[in-house]
C-alpha positions in Angstrom: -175.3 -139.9 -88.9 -174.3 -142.2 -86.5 -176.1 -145.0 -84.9 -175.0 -145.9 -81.1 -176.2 -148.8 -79.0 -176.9 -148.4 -75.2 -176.4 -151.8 -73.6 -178.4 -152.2 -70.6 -177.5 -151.1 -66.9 -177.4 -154.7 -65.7 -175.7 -156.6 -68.6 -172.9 -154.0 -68.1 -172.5 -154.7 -64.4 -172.6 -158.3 -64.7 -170.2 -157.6 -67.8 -167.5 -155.9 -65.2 -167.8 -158.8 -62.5 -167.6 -161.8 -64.6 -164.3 -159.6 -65.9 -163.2 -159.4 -62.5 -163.7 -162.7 -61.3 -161.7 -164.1 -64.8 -158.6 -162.0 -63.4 -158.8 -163.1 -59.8 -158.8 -166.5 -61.2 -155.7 -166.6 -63.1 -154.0 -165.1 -59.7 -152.4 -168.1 -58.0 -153.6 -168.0 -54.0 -150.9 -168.1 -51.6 -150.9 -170.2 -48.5 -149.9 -167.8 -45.5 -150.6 -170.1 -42.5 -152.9 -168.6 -40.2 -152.3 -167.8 -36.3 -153.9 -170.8 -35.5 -150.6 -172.8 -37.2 -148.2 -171.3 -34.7 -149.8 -172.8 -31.2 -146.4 -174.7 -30.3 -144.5 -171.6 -31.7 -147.2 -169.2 -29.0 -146.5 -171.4 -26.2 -142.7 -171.4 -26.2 -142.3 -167.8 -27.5 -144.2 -167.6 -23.6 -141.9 -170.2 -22.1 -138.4 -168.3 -22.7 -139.8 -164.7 -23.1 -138.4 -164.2 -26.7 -139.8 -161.0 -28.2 -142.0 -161.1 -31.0 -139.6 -160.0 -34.2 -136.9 -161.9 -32.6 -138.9 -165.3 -32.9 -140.5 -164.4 -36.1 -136.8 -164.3 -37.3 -136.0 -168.1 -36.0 -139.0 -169.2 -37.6 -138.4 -167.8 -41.1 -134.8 -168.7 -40.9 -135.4 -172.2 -40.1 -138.2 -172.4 -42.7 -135.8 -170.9 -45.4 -133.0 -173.7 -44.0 -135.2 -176.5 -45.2 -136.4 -175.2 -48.1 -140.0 -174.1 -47.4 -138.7 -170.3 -48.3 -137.0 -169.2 -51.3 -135.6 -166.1 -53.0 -138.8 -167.1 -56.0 -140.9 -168.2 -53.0 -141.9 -166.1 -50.3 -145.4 -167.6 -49.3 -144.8 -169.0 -45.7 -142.4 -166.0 -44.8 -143.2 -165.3 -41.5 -143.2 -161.5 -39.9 -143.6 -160.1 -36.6 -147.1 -159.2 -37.2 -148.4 -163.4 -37.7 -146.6 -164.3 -34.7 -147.8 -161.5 -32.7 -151.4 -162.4 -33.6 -150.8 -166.0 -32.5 -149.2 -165.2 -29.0 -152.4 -163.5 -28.3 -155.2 -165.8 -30.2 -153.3 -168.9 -28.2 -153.6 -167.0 -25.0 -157.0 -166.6 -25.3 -157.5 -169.9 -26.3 -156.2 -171.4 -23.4 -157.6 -168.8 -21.3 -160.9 -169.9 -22.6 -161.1 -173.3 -21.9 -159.2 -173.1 -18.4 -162.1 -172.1 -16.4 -162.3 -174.2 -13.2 -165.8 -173.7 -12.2 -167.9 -177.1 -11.8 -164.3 -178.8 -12.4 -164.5 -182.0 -10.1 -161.3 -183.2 -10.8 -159.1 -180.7 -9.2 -157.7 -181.3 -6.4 -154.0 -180.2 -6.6 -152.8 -177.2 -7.4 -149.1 -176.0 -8.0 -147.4 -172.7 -8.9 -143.9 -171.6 -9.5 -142.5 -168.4 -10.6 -139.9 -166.1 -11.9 -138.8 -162.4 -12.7 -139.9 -161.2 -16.8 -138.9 -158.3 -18.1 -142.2 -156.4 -18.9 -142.9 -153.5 -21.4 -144.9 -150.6 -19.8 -146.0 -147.0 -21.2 -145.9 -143.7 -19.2 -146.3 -140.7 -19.9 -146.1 -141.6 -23.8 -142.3 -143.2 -23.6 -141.6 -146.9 -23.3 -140.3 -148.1 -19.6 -139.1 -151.7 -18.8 -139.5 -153.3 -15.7 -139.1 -156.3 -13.7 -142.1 -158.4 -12.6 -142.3 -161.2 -10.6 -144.8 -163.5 -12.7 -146.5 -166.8 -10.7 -147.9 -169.3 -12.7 -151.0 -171.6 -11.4 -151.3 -175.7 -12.9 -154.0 -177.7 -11.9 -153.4 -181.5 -11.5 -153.9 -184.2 -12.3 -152.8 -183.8 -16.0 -150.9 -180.3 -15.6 -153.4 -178.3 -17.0 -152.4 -174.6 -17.1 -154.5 -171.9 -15.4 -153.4 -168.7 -15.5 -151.0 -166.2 -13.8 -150.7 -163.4 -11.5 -148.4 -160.3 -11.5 -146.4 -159.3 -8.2 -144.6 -156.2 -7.4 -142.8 -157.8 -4.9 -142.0 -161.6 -4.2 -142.1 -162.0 -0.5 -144.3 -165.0 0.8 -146.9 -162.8 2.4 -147.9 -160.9 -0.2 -147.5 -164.3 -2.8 -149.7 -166.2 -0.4 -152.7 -163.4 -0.5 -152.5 -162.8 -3.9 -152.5 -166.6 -4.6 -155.4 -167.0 -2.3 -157.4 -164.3 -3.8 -157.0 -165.6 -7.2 -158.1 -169.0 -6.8 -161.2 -168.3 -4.7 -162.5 -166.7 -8.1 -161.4 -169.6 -10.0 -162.5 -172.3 -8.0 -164.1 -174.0 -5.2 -161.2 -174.0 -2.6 -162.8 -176.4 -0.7 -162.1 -179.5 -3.2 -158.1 -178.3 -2.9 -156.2 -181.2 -0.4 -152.6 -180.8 -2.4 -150.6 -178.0 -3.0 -147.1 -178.1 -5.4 -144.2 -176.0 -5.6 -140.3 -175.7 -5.4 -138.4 -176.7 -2.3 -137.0 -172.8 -1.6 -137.7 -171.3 1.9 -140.1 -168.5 0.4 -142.5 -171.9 -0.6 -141.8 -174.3 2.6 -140.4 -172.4 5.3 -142.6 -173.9 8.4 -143.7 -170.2 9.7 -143.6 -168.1 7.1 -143.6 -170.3 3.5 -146.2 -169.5 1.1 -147.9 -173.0 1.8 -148.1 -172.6 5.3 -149.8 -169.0 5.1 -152.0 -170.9 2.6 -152.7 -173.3 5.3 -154.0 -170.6 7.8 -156.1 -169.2 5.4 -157.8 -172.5 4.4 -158.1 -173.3 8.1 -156.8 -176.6 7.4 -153.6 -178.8 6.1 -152.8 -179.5 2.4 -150.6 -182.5 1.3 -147.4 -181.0 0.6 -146.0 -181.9 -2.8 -142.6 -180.5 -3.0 -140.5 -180.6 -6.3 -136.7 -182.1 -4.6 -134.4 -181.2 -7.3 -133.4 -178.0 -5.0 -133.2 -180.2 -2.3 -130.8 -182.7 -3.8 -128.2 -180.4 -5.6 -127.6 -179.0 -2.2 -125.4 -181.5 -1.0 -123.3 -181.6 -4.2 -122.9 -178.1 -4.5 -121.3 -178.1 -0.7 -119.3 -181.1 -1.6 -118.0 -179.2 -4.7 -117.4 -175.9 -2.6 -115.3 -178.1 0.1 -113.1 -179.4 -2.5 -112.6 -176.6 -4.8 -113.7 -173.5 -3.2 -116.7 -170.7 -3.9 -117.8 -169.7 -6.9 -117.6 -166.2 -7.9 -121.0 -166.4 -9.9 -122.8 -168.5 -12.2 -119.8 -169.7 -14.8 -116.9 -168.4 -12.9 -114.5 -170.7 -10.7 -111.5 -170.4 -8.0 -110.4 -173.7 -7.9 -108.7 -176.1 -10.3 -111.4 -178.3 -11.0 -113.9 -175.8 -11.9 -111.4 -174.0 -14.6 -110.8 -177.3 -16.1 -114.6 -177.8 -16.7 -114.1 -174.8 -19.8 -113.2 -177.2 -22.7 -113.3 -180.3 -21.1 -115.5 -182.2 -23.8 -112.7 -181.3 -26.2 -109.9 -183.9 -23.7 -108.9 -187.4 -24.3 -111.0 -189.8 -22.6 -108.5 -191.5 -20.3 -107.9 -194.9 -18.3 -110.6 -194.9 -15.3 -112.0 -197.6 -13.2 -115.7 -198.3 -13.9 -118.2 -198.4 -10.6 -120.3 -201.7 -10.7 -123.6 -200.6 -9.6 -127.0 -200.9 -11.0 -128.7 -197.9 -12.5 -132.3 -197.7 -12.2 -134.9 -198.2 -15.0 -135.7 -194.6 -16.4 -138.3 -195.2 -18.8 -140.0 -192.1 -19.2 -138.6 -189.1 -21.6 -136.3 -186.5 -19.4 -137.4 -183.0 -20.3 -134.7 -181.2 -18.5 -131.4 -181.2 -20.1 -129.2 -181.3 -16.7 -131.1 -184.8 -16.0 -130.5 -186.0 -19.6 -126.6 -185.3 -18.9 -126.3 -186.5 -15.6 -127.8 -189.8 -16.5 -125.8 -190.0 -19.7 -122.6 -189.2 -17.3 -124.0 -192.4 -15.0 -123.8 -194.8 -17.7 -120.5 -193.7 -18.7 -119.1 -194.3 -15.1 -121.0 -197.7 -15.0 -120.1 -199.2 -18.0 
């Protein structure tokens, strides 16, 4: 005869979770950054329209160069999936807290835009086109705002769309300044994008116009007079442009410096041509 012993319901239970907890416990937890770690990553992913798996690639590549990811470690591996969920969670983020309404301190805004290549689906295949994509800062401080989509990229139909957007966003009235790039679609006198602006406020905005446009100009008919037209971004007809290809590989040779004084540029130059210009400035001077 055998004698058997029937443990209670609930001992067994709390029997099979105290079992599972004591496993989970000897599992070392992994540290897989959240979306929330890749803001900067987000924001410049946006900036120079890298695709998702393309920047999850840099990312992890860098991270294995300086040792953060290892053939025995894989924790902060990085896939397409993370940085996907951190394009969107930043862009919400900052869609979030970019609502003008109430906002007393605006009272500039600027816009500039450009042509992205955009993803669409119809009729259940994949279809890219070109956008033309205008994005709205407030000043002072920068502050970004948001962005419309254009079909098309003529100064009327930038000018409505622009107009319709901020009188959502804001109280136009508290607008006096308006920024942009120095291109006849933004500043033509009849027919720019600020001036239609200007008829549709019923009043005159202080013009803040960006003048690095403006100021290559004359170089770049200097440069045409003496060595001819280019025929396109990097190719040259004339002798001087052909030498550019290699030149940082030549001797430096005997020159006379100019004696002038440079001016004072304490801030930090974000664009590169700027940093190299000035850097060729010195050289000459010194």
């Amino acid at each position: 005869m055998s004698l058997h012993i029937h443990e209670p319901e609930q001992k067994r239970r709390k029997t099979k979770i105290l079992s599972v907890i004591n496993v989970t416990s000897i599992v070392p937890a992994i540290n897989v950054p959240g979306p929330s770690k890749f803001p900067v990553v987000a924001m410049t992913l946006d900036r120079y329209g890298i695709l998702d798996r393309a920047c999850a690639a840099i990312v992890s590549a860098t991270l294995q160069d300086i040792g953060l990811v290892t053939e025995s470690d894989t924790s902060s591996f990085i896939d397409r999936s993370k940085i996907r969920r951190a394009h969107a969670q930043t862009r919400s983020s900052w869609a979030a807290v970019n609502v003008l309404d109430g906002d007393d301190s605006l009272v500039c805004i600027s816009f500039d835009g450009r042509k992205d290549k955009t993803m669409l689906y119809e009729d259940n295949r994949r279809k890219t086109v070109v956008e033309e994509h205008i994005i709205l800062v407030k000043e002072p401080n920068s502050q970004y705002i948001g962005h419309i989509t254009l079909a098309t990229a003529d100064a009327l139909t930038i000018s409505k769309k622009l107009y319709l957007y901020l009188a959502l966003k804001c109280d136009l009235k508290r607008i006096i300044a308006i920024g942009c790039e120095g291109t006849a679609v933004d500043t033509d006198n009849n027919a720019g994008i600020i001036c239609l602006l200007e008829k549709k406020f019923h009043r005159p905005l202080q013009w803040l116009v960006c003048l690095l446009h403006t100021n290559e100009l004359p170089v770049r008919h200097l440069f045409e007079h003496l060595d001819g037209k280019t025929t396109g971004p990097r190719s040259f007809t004339g002798v001087i442009g052909k030498a550019l290809k290699g030149c940082e590989n030549l001797s430096v040779v005997q020159f006379t410096p100019i004696a002038c004084k440079l001016p004072d540029i304490s801030v930090q130059i974000s664009f590169t041509c700027m940093k190299y210009v000035t850097q060729l400035a010195e050289d000459n001077v010194t």
